[in-house]
C-alpha positions in Angstrom: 95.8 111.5 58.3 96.9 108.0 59.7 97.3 107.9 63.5 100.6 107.2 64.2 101.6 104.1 65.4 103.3 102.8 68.6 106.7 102.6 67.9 106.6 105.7 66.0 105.3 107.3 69.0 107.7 106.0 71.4 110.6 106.3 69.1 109.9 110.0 68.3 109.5 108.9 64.7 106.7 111.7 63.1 105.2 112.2 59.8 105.4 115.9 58.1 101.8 116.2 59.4 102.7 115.8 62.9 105.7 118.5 62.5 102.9 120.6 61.0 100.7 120.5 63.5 103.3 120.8 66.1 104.4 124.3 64.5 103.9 127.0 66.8 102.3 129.3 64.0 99.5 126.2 63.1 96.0 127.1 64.3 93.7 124.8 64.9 90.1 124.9 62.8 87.4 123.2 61.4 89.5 122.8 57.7 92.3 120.7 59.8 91.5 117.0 59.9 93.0 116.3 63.5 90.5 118.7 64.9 88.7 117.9 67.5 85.1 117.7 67.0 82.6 118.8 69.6 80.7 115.4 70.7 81.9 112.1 69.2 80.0 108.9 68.5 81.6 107.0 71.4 80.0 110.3 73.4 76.4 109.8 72.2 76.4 105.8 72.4 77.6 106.4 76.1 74.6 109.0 76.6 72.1 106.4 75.0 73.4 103.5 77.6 73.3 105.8 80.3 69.6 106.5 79.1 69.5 110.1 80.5 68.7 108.9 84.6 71.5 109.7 87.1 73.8 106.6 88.0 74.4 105.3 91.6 77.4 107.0 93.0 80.5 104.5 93.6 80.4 104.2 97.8 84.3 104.4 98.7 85.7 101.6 101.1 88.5 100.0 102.6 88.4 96.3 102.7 90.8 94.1 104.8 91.2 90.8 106.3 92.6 89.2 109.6 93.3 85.5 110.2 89.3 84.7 110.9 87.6 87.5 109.3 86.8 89.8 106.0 86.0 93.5 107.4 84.9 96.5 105.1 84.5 100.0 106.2 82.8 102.7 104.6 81.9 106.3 105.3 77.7 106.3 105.5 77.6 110.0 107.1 74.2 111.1 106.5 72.8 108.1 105.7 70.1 106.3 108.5 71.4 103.1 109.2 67.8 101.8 108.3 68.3 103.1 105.0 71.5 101.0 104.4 71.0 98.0 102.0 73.0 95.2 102.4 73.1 92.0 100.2 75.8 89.4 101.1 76.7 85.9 99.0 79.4 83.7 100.3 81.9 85.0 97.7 80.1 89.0 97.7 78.9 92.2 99.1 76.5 94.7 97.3 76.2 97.9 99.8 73.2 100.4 98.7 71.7 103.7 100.0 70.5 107.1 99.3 71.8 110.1 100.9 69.5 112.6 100.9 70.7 116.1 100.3 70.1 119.1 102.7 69.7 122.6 100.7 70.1 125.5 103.0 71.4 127.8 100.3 70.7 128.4 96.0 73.1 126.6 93.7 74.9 130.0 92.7 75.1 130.4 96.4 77.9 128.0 97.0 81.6 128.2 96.7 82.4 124.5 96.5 80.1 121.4 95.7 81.9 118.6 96.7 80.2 115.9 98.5 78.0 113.3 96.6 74.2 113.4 97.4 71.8 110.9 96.1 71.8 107.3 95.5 74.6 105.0 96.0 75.9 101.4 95.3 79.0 99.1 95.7 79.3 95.4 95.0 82.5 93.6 96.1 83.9 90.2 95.4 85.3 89.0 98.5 88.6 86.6 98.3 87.4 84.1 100.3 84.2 82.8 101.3 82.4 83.7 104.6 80.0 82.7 106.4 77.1 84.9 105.7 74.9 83.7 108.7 77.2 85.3 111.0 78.0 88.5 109.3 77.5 91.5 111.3 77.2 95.2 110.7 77.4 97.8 112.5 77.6 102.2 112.0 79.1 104.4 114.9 79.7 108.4 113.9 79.2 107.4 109.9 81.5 104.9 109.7 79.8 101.5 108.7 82.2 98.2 109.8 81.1 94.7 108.5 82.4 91.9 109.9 82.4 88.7 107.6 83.7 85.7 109.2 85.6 83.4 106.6 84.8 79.6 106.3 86.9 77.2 107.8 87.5 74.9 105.1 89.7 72.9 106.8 86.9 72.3 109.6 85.9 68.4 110.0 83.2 66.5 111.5 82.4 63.2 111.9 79.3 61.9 110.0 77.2 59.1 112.1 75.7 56.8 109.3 71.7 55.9 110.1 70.7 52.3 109.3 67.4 52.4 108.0 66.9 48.7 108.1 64.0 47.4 109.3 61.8 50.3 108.0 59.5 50.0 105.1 
């Protein structure tokens, strides 16, 4: 069966297949060719990139800037401050740890399981450049604050000229 396109979609426009489908008496199985089969290839090529090791969780922030600075916050609970990776390029920030999980009870013991354990990673482009030998960083009750001051670029200096003359 051809998929239908986008105008006929948006137009309500449907072939006799789709009404038969649609019919509240049509049961899905493996003899109807819109069912859906268990794993697709697009599910096992994203398995084989994945290569079968856990990825880095995605660290949540908030990112902000005032006239003289970039700041980005981020909730680190549980995580040593030691243990906090951080990688900064004029234009970029790359923010990695590991929180390390705490079992006090067997997995069928819990109710929920909601909060991310293990190791985490988050690169940002910035939207201006900053100075990056000034940056500072800084966690108080989990809460990690960076403070990235931007380049001046309209900053001048005057440049005194050396003669070298007279020097061989």
């Amino acid at each position: 069966m051809k998929k239908p396109s986008f105008l006929e979609r948006l137009t309500g426009n449907q072939s006799e297949d789709m009404d038969r489908i649609l019919d509240d008496e049509h049961e899905f199985g493996e003899d109807d060719d819109l069912a859906v089969e268990e794993e697709s290839e697009a599910d096992e090529e994203w398995e084989n990139e994945a290569g079968g090791a856990p990825q880095d969780g995605e660290l949540p922030v908030d990112m902000y800037q005032t006239d003289d600075m970039i700041v980005i916050r981020a909730l680190v609970a549980g995580v040593s401050p030691a243990e906090l990776e951080i990688s900064i390029t004029r234009d970029m920030v790359t923010l990695r740890g590991v929180r390390e999980e705490y079992q006090e009870a067997s997995d069928d013991g819990y109710f929920h399981r909601e909060l991310f354990w293990g190791s985490f990673s988050r690169t940002l482009l910035l939207p201006e450049e900053v100075a990056i030998d000034e940056a500072e960083a800084q966690e108080k009750h989990g809460l990690l604050e960076i403070k990235l001051p931007k380049l001046d670029k309209h900053r001048t200096t005057q440049l005194k000229v050396r003669s070298n003359a007279g020097h061989k």
